[in-house]
C-alpha atoms as one frame of an Amber mdcrd trajectory, in Angstrom:
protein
 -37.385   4.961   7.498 -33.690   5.457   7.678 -33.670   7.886   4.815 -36.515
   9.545   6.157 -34.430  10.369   9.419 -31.378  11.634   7.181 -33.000  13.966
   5.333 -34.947  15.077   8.474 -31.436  15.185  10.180 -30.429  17.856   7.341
 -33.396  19.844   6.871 -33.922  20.702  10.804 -30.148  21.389  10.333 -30.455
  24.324   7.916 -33.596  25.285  10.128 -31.627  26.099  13.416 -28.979  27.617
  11.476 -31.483  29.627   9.835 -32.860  30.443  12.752 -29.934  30.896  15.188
 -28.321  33.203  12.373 -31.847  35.145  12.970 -31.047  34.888  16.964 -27.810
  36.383  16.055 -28.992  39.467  14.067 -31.494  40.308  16.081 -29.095  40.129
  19.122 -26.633  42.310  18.002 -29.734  44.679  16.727 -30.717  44.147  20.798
 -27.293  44.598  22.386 -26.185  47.306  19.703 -29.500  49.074  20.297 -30.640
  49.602  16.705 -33.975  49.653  17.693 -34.244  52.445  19.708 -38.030  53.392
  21.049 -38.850  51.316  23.526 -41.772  49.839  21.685 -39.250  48.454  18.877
 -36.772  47.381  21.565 -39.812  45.321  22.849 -40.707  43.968  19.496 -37.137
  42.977  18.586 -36.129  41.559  22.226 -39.984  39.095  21.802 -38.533  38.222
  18.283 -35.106  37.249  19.490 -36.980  34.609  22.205 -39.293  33.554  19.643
 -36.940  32.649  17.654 -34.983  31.661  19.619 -37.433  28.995  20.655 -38.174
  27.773  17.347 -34.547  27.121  16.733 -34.290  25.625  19.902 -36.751  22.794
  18.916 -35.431  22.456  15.603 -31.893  22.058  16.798 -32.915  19.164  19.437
 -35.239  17.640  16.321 -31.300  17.830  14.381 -29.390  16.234  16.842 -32.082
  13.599  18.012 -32.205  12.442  14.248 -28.299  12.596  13.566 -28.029  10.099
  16.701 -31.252   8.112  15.687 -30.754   7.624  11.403 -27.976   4.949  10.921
 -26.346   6.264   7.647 -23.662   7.776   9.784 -22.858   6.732  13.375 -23.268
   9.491  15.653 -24.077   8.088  19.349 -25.725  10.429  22.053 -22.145  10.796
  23.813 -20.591  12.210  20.605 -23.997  14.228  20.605 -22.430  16.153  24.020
 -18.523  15.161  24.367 -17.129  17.142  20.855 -14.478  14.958  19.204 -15.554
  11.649  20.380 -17.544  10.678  17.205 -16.312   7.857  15.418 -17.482  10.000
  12.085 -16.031  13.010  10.979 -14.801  13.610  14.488 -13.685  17.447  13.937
 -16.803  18.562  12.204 -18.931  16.237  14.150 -17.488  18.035  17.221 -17.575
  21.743  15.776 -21.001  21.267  15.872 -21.600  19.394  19.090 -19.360  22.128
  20.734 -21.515  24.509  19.353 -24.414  22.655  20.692 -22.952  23.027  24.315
 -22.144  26.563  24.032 -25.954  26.464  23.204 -27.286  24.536  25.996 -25.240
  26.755  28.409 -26.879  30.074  27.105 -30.239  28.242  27.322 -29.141  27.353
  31.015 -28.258  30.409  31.826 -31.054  32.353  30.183 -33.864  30.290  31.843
 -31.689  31.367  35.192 -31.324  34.743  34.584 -33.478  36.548  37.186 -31.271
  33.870  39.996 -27.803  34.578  38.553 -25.636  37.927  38.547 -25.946  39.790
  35.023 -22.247  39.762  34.466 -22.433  36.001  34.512 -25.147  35.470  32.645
 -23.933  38.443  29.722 -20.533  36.415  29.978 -22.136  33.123  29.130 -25.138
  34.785  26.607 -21.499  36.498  24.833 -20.942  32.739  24.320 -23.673  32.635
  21.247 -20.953  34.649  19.272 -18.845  31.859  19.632 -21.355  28.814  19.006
 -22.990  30.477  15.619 -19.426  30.511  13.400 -18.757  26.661  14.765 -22.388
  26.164  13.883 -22.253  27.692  10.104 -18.841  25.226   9.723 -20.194  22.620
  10.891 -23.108  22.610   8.352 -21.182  24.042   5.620 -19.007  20.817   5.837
 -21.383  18.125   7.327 -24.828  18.776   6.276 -24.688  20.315   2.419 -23.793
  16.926   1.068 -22.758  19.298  -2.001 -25.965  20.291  -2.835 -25.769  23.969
  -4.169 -28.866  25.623  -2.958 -27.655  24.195   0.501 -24.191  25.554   0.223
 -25.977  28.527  -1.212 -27.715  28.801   1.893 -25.302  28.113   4.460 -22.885
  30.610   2.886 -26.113  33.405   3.091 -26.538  32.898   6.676 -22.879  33.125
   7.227 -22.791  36.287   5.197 -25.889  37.927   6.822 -24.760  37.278  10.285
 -21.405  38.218   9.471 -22.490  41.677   8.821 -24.373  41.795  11.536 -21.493
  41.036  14.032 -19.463  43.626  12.016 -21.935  46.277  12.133 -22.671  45.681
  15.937 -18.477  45.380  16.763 -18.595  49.568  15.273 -21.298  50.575  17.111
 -21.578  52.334  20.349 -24.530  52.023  22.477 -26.934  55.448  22.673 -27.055
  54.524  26.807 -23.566  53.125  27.381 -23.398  55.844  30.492 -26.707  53.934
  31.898 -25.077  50.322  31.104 -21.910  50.798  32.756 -24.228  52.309  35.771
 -26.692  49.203  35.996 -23.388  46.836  35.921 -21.588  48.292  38.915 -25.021
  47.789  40.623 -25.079  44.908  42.257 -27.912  41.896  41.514 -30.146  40.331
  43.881
């Protein structure tokens, strides 16, 4: 049973970072405005929270098995304090930091409509930040040196590198209208 829950641990693992390397592209697609008829803004945007769903469950299925299996000991406080895990305690907490960044954006995305859009764009800005400690943290921690892992983690890191790059160059078609809407105030 215990080896089940490893290799459960590491292939829900590669899923959310899979997945949240998806997130990523499509949210600097969203925020960079690649898509730019509203219809394929729409499309995009539904893909992004699909997705982003999907890695959400994923990513609780990785961490609920990394503190269940008993191969490693990972305890549900080292599962939401970073650094306090008794293994690997950096990479360990790479990854649980990156899991809090993620619970905040989930936070403050299922708030959105009751919090200002500054704070919630400040926070969502935050997903930047929790996708590079998420690619370490399974490059180190979850390939176990198996190549088409590595292989794997290295193409997500690649893919959403670009995609960061691309969307750091680019200038929004209606960056007149968004600096409008965020002098406005929110209700």
């Amino acid at each position: 049973m215990n080896e089940l829950l490893w290799y459960t641990s590491r292939a829900t693992g590669l899923a959310s970072i899979v997945l949240l390397t998806g997130v990523v592209i499509l949210g600097a697609t969203i925020s960079g405005r690649g898509a730019r008829s509203r219809d394929g803004a729409t499309v995009v945007t539904a893909l992004h929270r699909w997705l982003s769903l999907g890695m959400t469950v994923f990513l609780l299925l990785h961490v609920a098995t990394a503190v269940v299996e008993t191969y490693v000991s990972i305890d549900l406080v080292s599962a939401i304090l970073p650094f306090t895990s008794g293994y690997e305690p950096l990479w360990v907490g790479l990854g649980t930091l990156a899991f809090d960044v993620f619970v905040a954006v989930l936070v403050t995305s299922l708030l959105r409509h009751r919090i200002s859009e500054r704070a919630w764009r400040f926070v969502h800005w935050a997903a930047y930040l929790m996708w590079p400690l998420a690619i370490l943290h399974g490059f180190i921690l979850g390939t176990a040196d198996e190549p088409i892992l590595r292989l794997a983690t290295v193409a997500c890191a690649v893919a959403g590198g670009a995609a960061i790059v691309w969307r750091s160059g680019v200038t929004p078609h209606d960056t007149h209208r968004r600096r409008d809407v965020a002098t406005q105030e929110w209700s």
